[in-house]
C-alpha atoms as one frame of an Amber mdcrd trajectory, in Angstrom:
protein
 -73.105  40.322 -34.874 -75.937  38.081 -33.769 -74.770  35.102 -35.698 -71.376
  35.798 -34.290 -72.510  35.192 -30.717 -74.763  32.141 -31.766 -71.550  30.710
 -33.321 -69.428  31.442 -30.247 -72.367  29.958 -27.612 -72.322  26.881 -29.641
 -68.701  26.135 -29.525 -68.719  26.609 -25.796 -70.100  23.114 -25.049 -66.783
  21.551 -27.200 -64.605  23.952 -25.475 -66.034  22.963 -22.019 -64.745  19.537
 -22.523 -61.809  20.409 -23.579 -61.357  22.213 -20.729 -62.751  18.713 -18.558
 -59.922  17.114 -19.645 -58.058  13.792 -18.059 -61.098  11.938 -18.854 -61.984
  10.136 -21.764 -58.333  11.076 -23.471 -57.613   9.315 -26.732 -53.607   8.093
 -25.460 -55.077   6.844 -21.958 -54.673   2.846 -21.313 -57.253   0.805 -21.646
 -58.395  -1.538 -18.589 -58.057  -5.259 -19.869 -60.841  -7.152 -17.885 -60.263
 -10.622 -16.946 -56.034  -9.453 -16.176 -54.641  -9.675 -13.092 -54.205  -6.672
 -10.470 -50.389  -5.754 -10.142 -50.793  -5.668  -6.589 -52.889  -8.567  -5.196
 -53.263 -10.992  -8.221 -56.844 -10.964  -8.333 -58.852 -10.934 -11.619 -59.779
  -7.315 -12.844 -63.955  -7.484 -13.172 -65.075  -4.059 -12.617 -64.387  -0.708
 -14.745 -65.916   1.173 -12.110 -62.671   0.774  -9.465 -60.098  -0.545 -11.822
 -57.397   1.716 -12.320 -53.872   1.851 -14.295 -50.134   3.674 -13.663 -46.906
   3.632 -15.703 -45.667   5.292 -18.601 -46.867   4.675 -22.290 -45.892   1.218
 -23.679 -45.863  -0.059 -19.531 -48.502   0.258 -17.819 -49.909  -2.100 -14.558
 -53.104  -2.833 -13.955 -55.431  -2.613 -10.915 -58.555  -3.541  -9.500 -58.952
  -1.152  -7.139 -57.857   2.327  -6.363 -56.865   0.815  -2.446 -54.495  -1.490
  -4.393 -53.117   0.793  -6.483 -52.620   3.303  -2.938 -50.510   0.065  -2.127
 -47.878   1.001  -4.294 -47.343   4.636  -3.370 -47.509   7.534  -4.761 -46.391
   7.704  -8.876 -42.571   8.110  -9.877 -41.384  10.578 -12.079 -42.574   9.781
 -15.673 -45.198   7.851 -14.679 -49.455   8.749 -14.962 -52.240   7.634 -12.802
 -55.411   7.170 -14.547 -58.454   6.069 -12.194 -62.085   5.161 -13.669 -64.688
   7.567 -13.101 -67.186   5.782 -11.441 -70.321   7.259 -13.077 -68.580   6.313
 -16.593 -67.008   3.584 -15.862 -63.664   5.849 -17.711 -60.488   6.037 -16.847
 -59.241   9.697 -16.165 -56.123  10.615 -15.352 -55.929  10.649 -11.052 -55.247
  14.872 -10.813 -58.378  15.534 -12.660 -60.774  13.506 -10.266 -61.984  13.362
  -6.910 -61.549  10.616  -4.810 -64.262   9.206  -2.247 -63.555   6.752   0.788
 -66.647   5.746   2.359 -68.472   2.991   3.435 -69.384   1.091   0.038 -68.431
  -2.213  -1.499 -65.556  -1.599  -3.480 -63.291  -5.348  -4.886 -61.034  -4.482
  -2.138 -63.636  -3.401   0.808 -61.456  -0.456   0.956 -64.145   1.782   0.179
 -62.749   4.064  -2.537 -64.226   5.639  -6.081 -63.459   8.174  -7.778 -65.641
  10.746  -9.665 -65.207  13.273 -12.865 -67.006  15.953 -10.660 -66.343  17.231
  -7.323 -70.387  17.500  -6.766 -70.647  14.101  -7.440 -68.243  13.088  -5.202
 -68.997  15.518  -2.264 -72.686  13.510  -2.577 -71.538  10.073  -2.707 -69.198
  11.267   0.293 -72.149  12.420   2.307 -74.249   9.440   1.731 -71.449   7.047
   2.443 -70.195   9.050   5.689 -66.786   9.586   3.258 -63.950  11.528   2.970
 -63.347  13.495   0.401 -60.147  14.617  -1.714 -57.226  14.334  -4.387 -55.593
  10.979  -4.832 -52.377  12.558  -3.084 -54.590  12.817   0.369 -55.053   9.443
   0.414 -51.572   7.582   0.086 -50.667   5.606   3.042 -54.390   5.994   4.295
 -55.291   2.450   3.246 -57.766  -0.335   5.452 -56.490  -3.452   4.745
């Protein structure tokens, strides 16, 4: 019965990210650096705030998660995948916490987004941030 257990406590690390999900997902887009945002033209240099939405085979690219707020919140059919900012991943947007505080971000908007809410509720608190879903923050953009 022992070995049993052993067996089950070592599959819970695998299951646990499983369980994560949205992050790191084989079928999610990949950021192409050097591309232009959809929104405001400019070149796409950091993984840390560029983010994608579409559907598979069409997806536009952004630099930032306050350009990709410009375009309102996703149609039907479409995903939202926004980098986690620790990984520098993309994640898709209702698995992640997003942060506006006061931070340099491409857009001075002040927005990242995190895999964990702990990490986010920190870099909120240090930044004098809010904290929430990507939802909370549509139409809330400083231009």
């Amino acid at each position: 019965m022992r070995s049993g257990r052993r067996a089950l406590w070592g599959w819970l690390p695998a299951v646990a990210l499983l369980l994560a999900g949205g992050c790191g997902r084989g079928d999610a887009p990949r950021v192409n650096v050097g591309a232009p945002c959809a929104s405001c033209g400019m070149s796409i240099r950091d993984t840390h705030f560029a983010c994608v939405r579409g559907s598979r085979g069409h997806y536009l690219q952004f630099d930032s998660i306050e350009c990709l707020l410009r375009n309102g919140p996703a149609r039907t059919g479409e995903l939202i995948f926004l980098p986690d900012y620790d990984r520098a991943q993309l994640c898709l947007a209702d698995t992640v916490w997003v942060v506006q505080g006061s931070f340099p971000t491409p857009m001075g908007g002040g927005f990242a987004a995190f895999a964990t809410e702990a990490s986010a509720r920190d870099v909120g608190a240090r930044t004098k941030g809010r904290v929430g879903r990507l939802h909370e923050f549509i139409g809330r953009t400083r231009s």
